[in-house]
C-alpha positions as CSV (number, residue, x, y, z in Angstrom):
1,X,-89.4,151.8,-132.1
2,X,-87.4,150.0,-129.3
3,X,-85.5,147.1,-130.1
4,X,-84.6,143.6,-128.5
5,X,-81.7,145.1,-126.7
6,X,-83.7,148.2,-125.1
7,X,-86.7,145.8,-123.8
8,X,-84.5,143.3,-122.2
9,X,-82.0,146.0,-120.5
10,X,-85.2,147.8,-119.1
11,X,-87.0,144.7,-117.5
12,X,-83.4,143.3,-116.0
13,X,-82.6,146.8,-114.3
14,X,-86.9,147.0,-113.1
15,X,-85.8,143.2,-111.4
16,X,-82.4,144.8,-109.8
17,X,-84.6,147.2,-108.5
18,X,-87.6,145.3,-107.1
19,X,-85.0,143.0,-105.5
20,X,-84.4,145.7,-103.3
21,X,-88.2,146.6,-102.4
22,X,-89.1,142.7,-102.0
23,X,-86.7,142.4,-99.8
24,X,-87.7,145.6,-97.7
25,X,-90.6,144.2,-97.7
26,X,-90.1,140.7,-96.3
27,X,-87.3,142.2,-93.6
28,X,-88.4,145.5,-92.7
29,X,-91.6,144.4,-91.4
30,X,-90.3,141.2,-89.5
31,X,-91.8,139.1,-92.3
32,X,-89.2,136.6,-92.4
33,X,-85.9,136.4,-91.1
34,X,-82.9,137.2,-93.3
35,X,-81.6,133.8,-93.4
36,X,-84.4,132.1,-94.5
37,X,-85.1,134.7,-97.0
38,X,-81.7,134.1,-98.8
39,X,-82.7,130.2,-98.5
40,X,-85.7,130.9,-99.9
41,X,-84.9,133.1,-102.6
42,X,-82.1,131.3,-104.3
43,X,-83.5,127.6,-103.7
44,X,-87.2,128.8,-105.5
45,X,-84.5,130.6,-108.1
46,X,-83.0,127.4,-108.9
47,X,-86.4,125.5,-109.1
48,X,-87.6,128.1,-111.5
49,X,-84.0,127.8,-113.8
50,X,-84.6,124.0,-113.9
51,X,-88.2,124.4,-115.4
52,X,-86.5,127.0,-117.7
53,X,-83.8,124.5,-118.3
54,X,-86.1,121.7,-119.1
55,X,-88.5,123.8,-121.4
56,X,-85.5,125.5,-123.5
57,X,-83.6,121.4,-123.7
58,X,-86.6,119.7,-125.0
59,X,-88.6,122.3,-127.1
60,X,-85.4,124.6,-128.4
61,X,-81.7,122.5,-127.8
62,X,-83.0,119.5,-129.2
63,X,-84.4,120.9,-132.8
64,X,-81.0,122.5,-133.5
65,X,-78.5,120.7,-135.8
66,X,-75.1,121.2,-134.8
67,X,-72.5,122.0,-137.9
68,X,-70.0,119.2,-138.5
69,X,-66.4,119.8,-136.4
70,X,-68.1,122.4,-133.8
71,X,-67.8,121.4,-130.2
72,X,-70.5,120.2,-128.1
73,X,-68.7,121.6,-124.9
74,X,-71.7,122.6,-122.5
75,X,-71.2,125.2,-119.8
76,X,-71.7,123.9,-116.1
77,X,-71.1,127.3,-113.9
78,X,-67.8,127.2,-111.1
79,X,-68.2,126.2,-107.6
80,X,-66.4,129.8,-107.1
81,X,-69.5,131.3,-108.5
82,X,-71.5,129.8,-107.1
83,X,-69.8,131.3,-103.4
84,X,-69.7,134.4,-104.5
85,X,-73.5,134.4,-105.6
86,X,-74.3,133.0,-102.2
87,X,-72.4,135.6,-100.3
88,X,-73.9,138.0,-102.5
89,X,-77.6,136.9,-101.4
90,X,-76.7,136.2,-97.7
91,X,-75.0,139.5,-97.4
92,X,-77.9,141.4,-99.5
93,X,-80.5,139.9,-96.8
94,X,-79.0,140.6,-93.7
95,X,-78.2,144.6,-94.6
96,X,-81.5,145.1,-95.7
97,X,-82.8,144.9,-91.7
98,X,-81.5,148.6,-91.4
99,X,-81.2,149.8,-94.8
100,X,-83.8,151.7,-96.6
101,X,-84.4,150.3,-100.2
102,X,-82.4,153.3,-101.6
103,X,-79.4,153.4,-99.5
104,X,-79.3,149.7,-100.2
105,X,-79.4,149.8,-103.6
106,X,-76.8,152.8,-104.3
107,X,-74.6,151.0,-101.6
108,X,-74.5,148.1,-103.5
109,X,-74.3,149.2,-107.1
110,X,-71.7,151.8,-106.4
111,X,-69.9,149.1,-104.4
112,X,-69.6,147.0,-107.3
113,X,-68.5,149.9,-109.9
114,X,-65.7,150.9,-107.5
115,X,-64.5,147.2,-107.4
116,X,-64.3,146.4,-110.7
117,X,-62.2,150.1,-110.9
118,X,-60.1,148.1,-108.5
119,X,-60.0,145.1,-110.1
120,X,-58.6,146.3,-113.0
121,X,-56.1,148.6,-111.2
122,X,-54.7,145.8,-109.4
123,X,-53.7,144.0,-112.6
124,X,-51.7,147.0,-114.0
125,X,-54.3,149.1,-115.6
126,X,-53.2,152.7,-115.9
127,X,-55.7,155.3,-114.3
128,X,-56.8,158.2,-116.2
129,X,-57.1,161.8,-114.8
130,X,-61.1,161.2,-115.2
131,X,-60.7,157.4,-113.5
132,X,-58.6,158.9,-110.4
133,X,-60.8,161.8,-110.0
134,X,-64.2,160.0,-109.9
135,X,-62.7,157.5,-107.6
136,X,-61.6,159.6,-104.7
137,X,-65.4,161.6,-105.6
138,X,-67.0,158.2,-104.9
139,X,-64.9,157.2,-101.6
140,X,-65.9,160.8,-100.4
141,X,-69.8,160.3,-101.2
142,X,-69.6,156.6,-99.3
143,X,-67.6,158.5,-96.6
144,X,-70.7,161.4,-97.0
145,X,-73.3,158.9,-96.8
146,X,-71.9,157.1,-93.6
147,X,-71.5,160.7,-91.8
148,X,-72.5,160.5,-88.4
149,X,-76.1,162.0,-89.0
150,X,-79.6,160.5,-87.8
151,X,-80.4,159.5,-91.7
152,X,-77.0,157.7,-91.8
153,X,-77.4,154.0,-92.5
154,X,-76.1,151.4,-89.5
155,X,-72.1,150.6,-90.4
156,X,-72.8,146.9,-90.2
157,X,-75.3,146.8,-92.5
158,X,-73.2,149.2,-94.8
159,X,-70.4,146.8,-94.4
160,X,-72.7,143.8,-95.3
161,X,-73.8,145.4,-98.6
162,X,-69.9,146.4,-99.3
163,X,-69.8,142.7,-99.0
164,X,-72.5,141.8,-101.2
165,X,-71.8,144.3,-103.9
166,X,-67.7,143.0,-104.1
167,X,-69.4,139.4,-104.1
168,X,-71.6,140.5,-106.7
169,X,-68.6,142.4,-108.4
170,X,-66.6,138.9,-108.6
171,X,-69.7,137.2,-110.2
172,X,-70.0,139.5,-113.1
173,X,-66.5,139.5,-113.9
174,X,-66.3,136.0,-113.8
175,X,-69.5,135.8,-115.9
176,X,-68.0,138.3,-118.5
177,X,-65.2,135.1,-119.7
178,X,-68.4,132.7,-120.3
179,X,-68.9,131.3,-123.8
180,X,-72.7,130.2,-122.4
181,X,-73.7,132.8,-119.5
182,X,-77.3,131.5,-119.2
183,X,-76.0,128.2,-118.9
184,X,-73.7,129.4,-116.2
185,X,-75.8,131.5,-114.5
186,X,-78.6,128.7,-114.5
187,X,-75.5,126.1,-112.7
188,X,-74.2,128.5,-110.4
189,X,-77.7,128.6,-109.3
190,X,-77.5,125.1,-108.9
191,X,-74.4,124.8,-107.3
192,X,-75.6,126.8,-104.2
193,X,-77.8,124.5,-102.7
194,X,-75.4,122.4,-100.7
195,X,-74.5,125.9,-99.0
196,X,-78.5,126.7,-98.6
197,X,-79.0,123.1,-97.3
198,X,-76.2,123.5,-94.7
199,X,-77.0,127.6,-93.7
200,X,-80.5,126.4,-93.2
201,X,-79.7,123.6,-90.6
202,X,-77.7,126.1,-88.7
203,X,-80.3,129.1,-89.5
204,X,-83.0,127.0,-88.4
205,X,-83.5,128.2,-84.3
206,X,-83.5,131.9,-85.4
207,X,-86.3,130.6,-88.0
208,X,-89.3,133.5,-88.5
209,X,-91.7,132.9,-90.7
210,X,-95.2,134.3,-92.6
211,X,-96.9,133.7,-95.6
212,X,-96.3,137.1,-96.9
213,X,-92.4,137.0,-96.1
214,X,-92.6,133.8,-98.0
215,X,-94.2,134.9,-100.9
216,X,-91.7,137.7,-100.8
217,X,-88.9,135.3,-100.7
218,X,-90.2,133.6,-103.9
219,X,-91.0,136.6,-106.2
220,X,-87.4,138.0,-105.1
221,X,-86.0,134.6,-106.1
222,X,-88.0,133.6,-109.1
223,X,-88.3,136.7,-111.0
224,X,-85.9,139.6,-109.6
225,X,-83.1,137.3,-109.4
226,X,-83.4,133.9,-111.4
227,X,-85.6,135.5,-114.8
228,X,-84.0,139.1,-114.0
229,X,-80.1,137.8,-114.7
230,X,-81.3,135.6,-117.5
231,X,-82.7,138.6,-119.4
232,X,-79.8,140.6,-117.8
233,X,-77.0,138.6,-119.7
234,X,-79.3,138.0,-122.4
235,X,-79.3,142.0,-122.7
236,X,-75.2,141.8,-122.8
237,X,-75.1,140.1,-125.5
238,X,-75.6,143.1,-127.7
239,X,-75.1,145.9,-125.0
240,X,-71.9,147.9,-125.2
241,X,-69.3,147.5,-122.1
242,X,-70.1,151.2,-121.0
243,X,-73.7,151.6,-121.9
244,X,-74.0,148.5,-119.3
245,X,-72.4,150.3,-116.8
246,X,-73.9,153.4,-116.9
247,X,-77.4,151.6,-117.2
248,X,-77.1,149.5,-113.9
249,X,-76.8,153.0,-112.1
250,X,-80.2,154.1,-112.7
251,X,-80.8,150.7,-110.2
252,X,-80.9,153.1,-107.1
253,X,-82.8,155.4,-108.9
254,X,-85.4,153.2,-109.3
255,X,-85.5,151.6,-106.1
256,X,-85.8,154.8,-104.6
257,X,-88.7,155.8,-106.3
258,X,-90.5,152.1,-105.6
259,X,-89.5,152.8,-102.0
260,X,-91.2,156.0,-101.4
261,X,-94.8,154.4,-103.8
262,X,-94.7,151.0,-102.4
263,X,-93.3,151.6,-98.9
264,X,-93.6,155.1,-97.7
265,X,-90.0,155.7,-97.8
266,X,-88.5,159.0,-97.4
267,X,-85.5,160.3,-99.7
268,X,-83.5,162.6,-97.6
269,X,-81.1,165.3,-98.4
270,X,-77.7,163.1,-97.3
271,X,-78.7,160.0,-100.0
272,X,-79.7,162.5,-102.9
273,X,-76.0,164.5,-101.9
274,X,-74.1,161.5,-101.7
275,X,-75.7,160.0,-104.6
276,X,-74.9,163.1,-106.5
277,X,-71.3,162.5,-105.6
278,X,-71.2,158.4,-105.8
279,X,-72.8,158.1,-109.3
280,X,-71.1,161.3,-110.6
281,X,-67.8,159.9,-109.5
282,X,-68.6,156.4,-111.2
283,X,-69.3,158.7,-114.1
284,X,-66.2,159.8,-114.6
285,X,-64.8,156.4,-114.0
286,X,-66.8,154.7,-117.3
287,X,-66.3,158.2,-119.1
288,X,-62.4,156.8,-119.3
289,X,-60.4,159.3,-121.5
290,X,-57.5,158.7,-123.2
291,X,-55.5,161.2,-121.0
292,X,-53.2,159.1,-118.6
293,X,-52.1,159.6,-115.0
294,X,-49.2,157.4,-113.6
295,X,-51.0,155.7,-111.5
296,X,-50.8,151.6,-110.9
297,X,-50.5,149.0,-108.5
298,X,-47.6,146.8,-109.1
């Protein structure tokens, strides 16, 4: 019988993934321009969250009785997270033009594996043999994957998902110190809408819009971001440090099979090769044996 745990993981990673084909969707067809798809998505995100915020003070915060001496502290997100989530989405958007749904999805995901590597290697963590390994085996599939070949994705748009998948990289860590992450996530989400308010002034010339890129906009922003990192932290709770890793690597699995039903996408030999190598790599990186190579930043 599945449990709590498995349903919640499973419906977070199916949002990751139909991020990716909404916003194929919406930009791949000329449906909407990138910036007012990020607008749209993050601003009918935060609508949604305040409804959810509303619902779960009134009907669920306000019945609890809370223990004598606990603190009433309430989480209210970071302005820092709150950039990061808005680079994350701007970024996301505009390398989606060129990029298939797959390439999109393992660019991201793997981006933000190798960064929190990184991360941790930059504040003094020793490398295994496993760790080293499967990093240079991930550099070498990105390097594969931007080979100068027809099927190759565009650099910029590779660049702009590096971008959004280290943005997106900062954000989880961040969210990983959190005492309320719903709370947080539901505030960050807030506290991007002076940035949307001032992008859209300045995004509105190159404005392009349809109903359908609209109504992609809103589905990305309501249910594959907004309710999809709700039940994604809600999932964390209970889910093991590596087990969450490994899982969010199935994400370009799944776009890629939603891009070849829903949009007619191809998968060609360089993304299943350099996927091979990338996830294989990242593998290696979460697999983490005791085994330890002298290898640190100072």
């Amino acid at each position: 019988m599945f449990n709590n745990t498995f349903v919640l993981t499973t419906l977070a990673l199916l949002a990751f993934a139909a991020n990716s084909v909404f916003c194929r969707l919406a930009l791949g067809d000329n449906q909407i321009d990138a910036g007012s798809f990020t607008v749209i998505r993050l601003f009918s995100g935060c609508i949604f969250l305040a409804i959810f915020l509303a619902v779960k003070h009134f009907f669920i915060d306000l019945k609890k009785v809370p223990e004598k001496g606990t603190a009433t502290k309430k989480s209210k997100g970071s302005w820092i997270n709150a950039i990061w989530l808005f680079v994350y989405a701007l970024t996301f958007s505009y390398a989606y033009i060129q990029l298939d749904t797959a390439t999109g999805a393992l660019v991201l995901f793997a981006t933000v594996q190798v960064t929190m590597l990184v991360t941790r290697l930059f504040k003094g963590h020793l490398l295994s043999r496993a760790e080293l390994l499967g990093l240079m085996l991930a550099v070498a599939g990105f390097i594969y994957l931007l080979a100068p070949q027809m099927s190759s994705p565009s650099l910029i748009a590779f660049v702009l998902m590096c971008i959004s998948g280290i943005s997106w990289a900062f954000y989880t860590l961040a969210g990983k110190k959190s005492t309320d992450p719903s709370a947080d996530t539901i505030f960050n989400f807030f506290r991007t809408l002076p940035f949307l308010f001032i992008f859209a002034l300045v995004n509105i010339e190159t404005t392009q819009l349809t109903m359908d890129g609209v109504l992609y906009a809103i589905l990305s922003g309501v249910f594959a971001s907004a309710l999809g990192y709700l039940l994604w932290y809600q999932a964390l709770t209970t889910l093991r440090h590596n087990v969450a890793a490994v899982v969010q690597l199935l994400v370009p699995v799944l776009a890629a099979v939603a891009g070849f039903i829903f949009l007619g996408e191809s998968v060609s030999l360089v993304f299943v090769i350099s996927s091979m190598m990338i996830l294989s790599g990242i593998l290696l990186v979460i697999k983490n044996p005791s085994l330890k190579a002298s290898v640190a930043l100072k």
